[in-house]
Phi, psi and omega in degrees: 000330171294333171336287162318263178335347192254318243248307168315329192257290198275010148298347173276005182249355175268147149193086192076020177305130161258180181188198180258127190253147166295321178321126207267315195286022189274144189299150162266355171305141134235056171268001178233010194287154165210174183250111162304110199288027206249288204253343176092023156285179164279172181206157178175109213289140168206192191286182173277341194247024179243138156285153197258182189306317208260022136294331206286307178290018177254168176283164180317316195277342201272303186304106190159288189279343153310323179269337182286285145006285192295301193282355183241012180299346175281316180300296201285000232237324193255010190245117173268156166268159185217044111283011172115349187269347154294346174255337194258329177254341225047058137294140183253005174200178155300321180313326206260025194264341213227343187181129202267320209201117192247105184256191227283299199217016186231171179226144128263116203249142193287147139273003157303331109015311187268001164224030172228087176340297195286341159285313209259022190270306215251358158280315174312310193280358190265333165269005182257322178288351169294303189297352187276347190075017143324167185242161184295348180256299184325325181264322153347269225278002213255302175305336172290312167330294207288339162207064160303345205218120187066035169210126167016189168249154196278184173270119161320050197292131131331103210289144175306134151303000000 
């Protein structure tokens, strides 16, 4: 959870930087790298238990956040993004700014995410309130609040039941 919270505060100072990352588990195939034909992001399908290759020229905290993404994927499914990626990627949540598909033992994972502040603002903060005990309408209203007004039209999420 501290994580969260150092990782929130320095996304307002991040953006997308690059760098060399330590994560050993990030893939190194790229034989599964595509092109999303919508938005023209990357995209790359890999085991669950791999990051995909196109972290690695990224600074640390972005693999960081991808991986929070992933392990916060029940939360983020019902969490809209409000940059602009349901009409310019066909995205239908935040989850998908960070992970286009989660199959049986593979992820196919998005790289928009790694170049946007406001996806990866609103996957941290939504995990830090899941870890927080929030509930899933709870962070839902908290994120719609919070960025109703100087931000994109949202993604088409779906409401938690």
């Amino acid at each position: 959870m501290k994580k969260i919270s150092i990782l929130l505060s320095l996304l307002f100072i991040l953006s997308a930087c690059k760098g060399e990352t330590t994560q050993q588990e990030v893939h190194s195939d790229t034989s599964h790298i595509q092109h999303n034909p919508l938005s023209g992001d990357l995209q790359e399908l890999t085991s669950i238990n791999e990051l995909p290759s196109f972290l690695q020229e990224k600074h640390e905290n972005i693999a960081t956040v991808y991986k929070i993404a992933f392990e916060h994927a029940d939360v983020l499914q019902w969490i809209p993004c409000y940059c602009g990626c349901g009409e310019s990627a066909g995205h239908r949540s935040s989850l998908n700014c960070f992970v286009a598909e989660i199959r049986d033992e593979q992820v196919l994972w998005d790289d928009h995410g790694t170049r946007c502040l406001v996806c990866m603002e609103i996957a941290v903060e939504s995990a830090k309130l899941s870890n927080d005990g929030k509930s899933i309408k709870e962070i839902r209203k908290y994120i719609d609040e919070k960025y109703q007004e100087g931000f994109s039209k949202p993604t088409p999420t779906e409401m938690p039941a």
